[in-house]
Every structure is written in C-alpha cells, then in structure tokens.
C-alpha positions in Angstrom: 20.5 16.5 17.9 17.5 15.8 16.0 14.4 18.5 16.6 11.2 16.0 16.3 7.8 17.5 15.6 4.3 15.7 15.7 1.6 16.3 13.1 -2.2 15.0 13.1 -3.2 15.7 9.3 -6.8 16.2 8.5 -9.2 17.4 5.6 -8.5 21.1 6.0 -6.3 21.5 9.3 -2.8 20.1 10.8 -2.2 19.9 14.7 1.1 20.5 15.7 3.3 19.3 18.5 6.5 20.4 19.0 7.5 19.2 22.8 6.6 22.6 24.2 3.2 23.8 22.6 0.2 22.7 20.2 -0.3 24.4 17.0 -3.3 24.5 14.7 -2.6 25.1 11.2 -4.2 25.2 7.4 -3.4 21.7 5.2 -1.7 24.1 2.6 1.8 25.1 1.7 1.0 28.3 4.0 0.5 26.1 7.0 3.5 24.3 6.4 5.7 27.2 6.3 4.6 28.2 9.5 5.5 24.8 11.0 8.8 25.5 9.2 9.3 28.8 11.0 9.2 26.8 14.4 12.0 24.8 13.7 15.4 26.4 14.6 17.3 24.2 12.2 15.6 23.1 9.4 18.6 20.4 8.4 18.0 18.6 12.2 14.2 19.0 11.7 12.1 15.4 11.6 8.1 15.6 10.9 6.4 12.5 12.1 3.3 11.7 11.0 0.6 9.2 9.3 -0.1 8.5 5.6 -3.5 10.1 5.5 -4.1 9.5 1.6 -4.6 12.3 -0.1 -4.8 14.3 3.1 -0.8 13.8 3.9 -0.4 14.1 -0.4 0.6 18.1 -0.2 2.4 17.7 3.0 4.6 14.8 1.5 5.6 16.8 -2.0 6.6 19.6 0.6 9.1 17.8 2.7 10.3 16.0 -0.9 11.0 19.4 -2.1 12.2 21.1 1.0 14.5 17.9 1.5 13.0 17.6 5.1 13.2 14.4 6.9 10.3 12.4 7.8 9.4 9.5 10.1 5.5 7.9 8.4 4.3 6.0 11.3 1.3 3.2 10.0 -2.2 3.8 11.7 -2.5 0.4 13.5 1.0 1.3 14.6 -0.1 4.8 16.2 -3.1 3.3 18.0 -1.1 0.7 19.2 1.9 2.7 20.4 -0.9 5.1 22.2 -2.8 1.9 23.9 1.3 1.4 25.3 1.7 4.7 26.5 -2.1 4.2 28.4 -3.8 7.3 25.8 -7.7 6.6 25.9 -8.7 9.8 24.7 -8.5 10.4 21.1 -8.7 14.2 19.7 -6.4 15.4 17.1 -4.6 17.6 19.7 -3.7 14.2 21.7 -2.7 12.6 18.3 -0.2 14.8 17.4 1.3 14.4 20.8 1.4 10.7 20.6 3.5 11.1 17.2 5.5 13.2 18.7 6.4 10.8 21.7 7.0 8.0 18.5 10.5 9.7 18.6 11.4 6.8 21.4 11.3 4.3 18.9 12.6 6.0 15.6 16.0 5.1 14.2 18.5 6.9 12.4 17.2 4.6 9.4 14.1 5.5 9.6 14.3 8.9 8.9 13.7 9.2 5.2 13.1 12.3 2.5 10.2 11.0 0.7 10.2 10.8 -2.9 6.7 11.4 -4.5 5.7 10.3 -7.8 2.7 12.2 -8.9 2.5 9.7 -11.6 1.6 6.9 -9.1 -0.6 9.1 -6.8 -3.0 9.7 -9.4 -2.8 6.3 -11.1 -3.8 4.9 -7.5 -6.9 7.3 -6.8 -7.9 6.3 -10.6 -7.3 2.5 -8.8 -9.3 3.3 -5.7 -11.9 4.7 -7.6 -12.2 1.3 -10.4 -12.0 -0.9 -7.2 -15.1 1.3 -6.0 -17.0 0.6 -8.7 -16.5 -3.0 -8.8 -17.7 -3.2 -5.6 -20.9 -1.7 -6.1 -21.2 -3.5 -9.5 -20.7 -7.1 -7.0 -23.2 -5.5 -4.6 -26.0 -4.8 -7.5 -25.0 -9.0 -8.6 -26.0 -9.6 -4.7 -28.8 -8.0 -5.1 -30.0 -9.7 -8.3 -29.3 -13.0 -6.9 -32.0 -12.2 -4.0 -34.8 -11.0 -5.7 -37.3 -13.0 -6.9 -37.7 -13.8 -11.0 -41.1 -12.4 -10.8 -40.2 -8.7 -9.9 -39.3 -8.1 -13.8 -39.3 -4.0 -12.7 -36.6 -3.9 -10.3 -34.2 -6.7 -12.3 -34.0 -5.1 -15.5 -33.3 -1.8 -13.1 -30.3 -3.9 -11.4 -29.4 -5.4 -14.4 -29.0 -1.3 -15.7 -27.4 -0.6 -12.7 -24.5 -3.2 -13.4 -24.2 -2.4 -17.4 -23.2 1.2 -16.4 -21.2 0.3 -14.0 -19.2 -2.0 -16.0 -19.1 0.6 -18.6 -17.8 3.3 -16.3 -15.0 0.4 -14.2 -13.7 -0.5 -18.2 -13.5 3.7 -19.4 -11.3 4.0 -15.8 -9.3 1.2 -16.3 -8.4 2.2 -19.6 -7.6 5.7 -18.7 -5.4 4.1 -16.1 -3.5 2.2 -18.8 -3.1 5.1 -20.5 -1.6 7.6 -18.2 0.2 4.5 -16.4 2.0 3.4 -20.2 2.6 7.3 -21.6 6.1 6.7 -20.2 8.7 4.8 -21.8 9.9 3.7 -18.4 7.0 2.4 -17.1 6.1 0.7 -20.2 9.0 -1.4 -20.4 8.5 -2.2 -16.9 4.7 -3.0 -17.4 6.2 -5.2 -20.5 8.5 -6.6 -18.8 6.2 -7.8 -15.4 3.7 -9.3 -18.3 6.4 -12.1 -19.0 5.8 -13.3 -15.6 3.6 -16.9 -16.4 0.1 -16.2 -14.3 0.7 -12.7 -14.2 -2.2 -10.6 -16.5 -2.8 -6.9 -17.9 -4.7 -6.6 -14.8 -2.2 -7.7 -12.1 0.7 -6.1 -14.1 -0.9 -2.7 -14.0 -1.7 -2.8 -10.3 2.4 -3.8 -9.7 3.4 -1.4 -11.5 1.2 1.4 -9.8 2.3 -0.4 -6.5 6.2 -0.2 -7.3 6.4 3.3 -8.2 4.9 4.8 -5.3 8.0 3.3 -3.8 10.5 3.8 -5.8 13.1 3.2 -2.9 12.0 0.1 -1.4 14.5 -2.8 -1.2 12.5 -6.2 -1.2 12.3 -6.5 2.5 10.9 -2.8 2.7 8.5 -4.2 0.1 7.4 -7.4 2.0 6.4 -5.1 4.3 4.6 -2.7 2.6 2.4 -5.7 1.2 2.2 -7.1 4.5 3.2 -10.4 4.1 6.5 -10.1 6.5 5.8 -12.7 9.0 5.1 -12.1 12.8 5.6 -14.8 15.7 3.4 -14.7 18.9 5.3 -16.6 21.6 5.4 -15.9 25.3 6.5 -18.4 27.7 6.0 -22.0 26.9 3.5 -21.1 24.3 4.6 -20.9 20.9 2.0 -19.3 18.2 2.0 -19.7 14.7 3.6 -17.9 12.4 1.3 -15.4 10.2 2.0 -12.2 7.9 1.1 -9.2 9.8 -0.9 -7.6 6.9 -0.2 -4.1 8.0 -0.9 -3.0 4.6 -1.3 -3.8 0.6 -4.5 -5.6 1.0 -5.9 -4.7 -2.2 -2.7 -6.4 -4.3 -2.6 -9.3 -1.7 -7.0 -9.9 -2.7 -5.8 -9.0 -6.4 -2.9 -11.9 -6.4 -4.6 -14.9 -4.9 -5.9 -16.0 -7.8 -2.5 -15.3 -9.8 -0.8 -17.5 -7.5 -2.7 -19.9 -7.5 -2.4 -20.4 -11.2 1.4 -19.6 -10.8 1.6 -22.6 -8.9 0.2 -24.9 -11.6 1.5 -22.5 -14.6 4.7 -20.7 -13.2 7.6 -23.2 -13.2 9.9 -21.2 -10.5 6.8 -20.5 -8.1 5.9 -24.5 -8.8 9.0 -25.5 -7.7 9.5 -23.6 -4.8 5.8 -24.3 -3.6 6.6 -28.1 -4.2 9.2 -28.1 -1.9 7.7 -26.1 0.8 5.1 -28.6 1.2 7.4 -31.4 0.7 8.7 -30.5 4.2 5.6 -30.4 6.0 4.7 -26.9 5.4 0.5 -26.5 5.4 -0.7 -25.4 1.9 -1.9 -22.1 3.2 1.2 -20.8 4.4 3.0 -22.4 1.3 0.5 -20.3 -1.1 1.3 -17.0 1.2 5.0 -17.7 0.3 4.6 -18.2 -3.1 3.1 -15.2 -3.1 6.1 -13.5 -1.5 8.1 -14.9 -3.8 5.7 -14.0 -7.0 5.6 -10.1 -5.9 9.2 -10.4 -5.1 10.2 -11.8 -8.5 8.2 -8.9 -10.3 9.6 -6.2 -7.7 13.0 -7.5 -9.5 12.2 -7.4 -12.6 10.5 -4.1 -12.6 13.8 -2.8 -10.9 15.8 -4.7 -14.0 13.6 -4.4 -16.7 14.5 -8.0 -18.0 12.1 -10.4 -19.4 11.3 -13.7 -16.7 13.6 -16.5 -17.3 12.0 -19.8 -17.5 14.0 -22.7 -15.0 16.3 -24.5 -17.4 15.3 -28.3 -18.4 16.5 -30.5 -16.0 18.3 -33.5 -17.1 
C-alpha cells in the first residue's frame, strides 16, 4: 500500500503532511532526510507536491537520486482541487494538507521518479532571465513611443536604457547557445530541429531547452505540458467550444505563433495539414492552434530521432 506524504515548498522551509501530523522543515538535503525518516518504507513512499521553480529544484534531484516516487500536481490544479474540497483558507500548513488529500485522484501512472537534467534547469533560468530583459527592453520602447520629441533629456536616456539592454539579452542568449550546444547530443538535436522550414536559431534553442527538461515525455505528455491538449465545456444541452487548456508552456506557445504562421505559408507538411483543416469548416484560429500541435509535435520527433525534416514528396 502506497504511504502518500504532502509537501508545500517554499524559499527556505517545507511543510509536511503525512495523514497524522504537520511538519516544518529546512529546503535542504537535511530537511529532506528528516521527511525520509518518517516514512516506514521508503520503496512504498510517494511525495506529492508542486513544481515551485527553483524552490522544488533540490527537492526534485533528491527524489531522482533516492529513486523516490513523486506525484507533481500543477498550481491551477491544486487551487482548483482545494476550491472542490471547500478549502478557503490558504496557509502553507493547509497546502500541504490539500496535496496530501490529491492522493484520491492519483494513479498508479502517475507516480513517476523524476529525472533532472541540470543541463536544462540552468539553460531555462538563463531563458527566464533573456525573456526578462526583453521585456523591460519592450517596456523602455513603450516608453519612448509616449514621450514627446521635445524632451531630448529623457529619450536619449531611454534610448541608453534599451542599447544596454539589448547588449546584455544578445551576451545571455549567446551564453545560452553555448552551454545548450557543448554537447554532442544536444547539438545534433539543435541541428536537426533547424531543418524544420519556419523554425529559426531562436525557436530551435527554446525546443530544445523545452525537450530536455522532459526527457520522458511521449507526445501526448508533451501536448500537455505546452498546453495545447484540448478541453470541452458541455453540461446539459449546452455544448461549448472546444479550446486548449493552456495549463502551461506559455512562453513557447507566445515564442511559436509567429513560426507557424510562416510554417503555414513556408512549411509544406504544416501547409497541407492546415489546408485541410479549414477545408472542412474548421475556423482559422483553431486551425493555426493545430498546426501548432502538429509543428512542436513534428520537432518533439525529430529531436527524439535526430533525423533531418523530410520535405512531402512531389505529387503527381
């Protein structure tokens, strides 16, 4: 019988719930020995709790290591499952009791020893960081565009501002290029994602940091991870429309717009297949969100493969 314990990660601390009593202890390696040492086998032992980031990082590499089973529940998911079970208050004592009560809905599948590339962890903070930057670098633009020509002073400050920003964005991104192409492995990969017609040095980079913090993932795992699975609203007589539940991957779902939009001019697979979605009555919009699927999907594979993309032969 599986032994389920709840954990609310934070900063410095982990609260622990273990069906009988809340714990309190240190985010180290120390603090999760001790939740260890409540376990009576370690084998039958299931940790449940949220991706934090970098907060759930050292936790993560510990189970990997200690080939303990995990259950990561999404944060939308835990506030929703605690609105179900009526929770209003919200302290990280409560959390770690509502992840613990998530055990109603886990299955045997679900329980997972995570793998951790430390590769793709730092190659993502490096991404968080560049996406950061350009941010405030479009903010600073914003800013230009509202002040008036005459305030000379405060433009050519802005217009600083946004030099050394784009200075700084360009030295991350190539750092990022180099730690993220050191490897053989993941160069071929990159190489091989380039081939894809639409797909840049910019979008390849971002799949190929996305991929390997999942090294696991079949392509329905993946869809999901992205959040573009699809989700139907119907209840009685009413039937809703079907959208992607975007529980997830936004930042490679804003990157890839643009991509597949030139895929479907440019990429003669995604053309196709977007042709023929709209050729039976499918809108536009949710024919663009497929082809965007079906783009990610097609580099998912040939990351996994390492072949080059194969053009649709001529048709006669």
């Amino acid at each position: 019988m599986k032994n389920y314990i709840g954990i609310d990660i934070s900063k410095a601390t982990l609260d622990v719930y273990d069906g009988d009593k809340s714990y309190k202890f240190e985010n180290t390696t120390q603090g999760f020995k001790k939740i260890v040492a409540l376990c009576k086998n370690i084998s039958e032992t299931v940790f449940i709790f949220e991706p934090t980031g970098i907060y759930s990082y050292a936790l993560t590499s510990f189970c990997s290591e200690n080939h303990i089973g995990v259950v990561m529940v999404g944060p939308k998911e835990s506030r929703d499952f605690a609105r179900s079970l009526k929770v209003r208050s919200k302290t990280d004592k409560i959390d770690a009791k509502v992840l613990y009560k998530y055990q109603s809905h886990v299955e045997d599948k679900m329980i997972k020893v995570p793998t951790v590339n430390h590769q793709a962890i730092k190659v993502q903070e490096m991404l968080n960081a560049y996406e950061s930057i350009q941010s405030s670098k479009q903010r600073f633009k914003n800013q230009v565009e509202s002040t008036s020509k005459s305030h000379k002073d405060l433009l050519r400050t802005l217009t600083r501002l946004i030099k050394s920003l784009e200075l700084e964005a360009q030295k991350i991104f190539n750092k990022i290029e180099l730690l993220l192409l050191k490897e053989r492995e993941t160069k071929e990969n990159y190489d091989a994602i380039s081939t894809i017609p639409s797909i840049g040095q910019k979008s390849a980079l971002y799949l190929c940091a996305f991929f390997l913090k999942y090294p696991t993932a079949n392509a329905k795992e993946m869809t999901a991870l992205l959040g573009l699975d699809p989700v139907m609203r119907d209840s009685g007589t009413f039937r809703g429309k079907q959208r992607i539940s975007k529980h997830g991957g936004q930042q490679l779902r804003n990157l890839l717009y643009l991509p597949t939009l030139c895929a479907i001019q440019h990429n003669d697979r995604i053309k196709e297949f977007y042709i023929g979605l709209t050729s039976r009555a499918k809108t536009k919009k949710l024919a663009v969100i497929a082809a965007m699927r079906k783009l990610i999907l097609m580099a998912f594979s040939i990351f996994k493969s390492k072949e080059k993309y194969q053009p649709l032969l001529a048709k006669i």
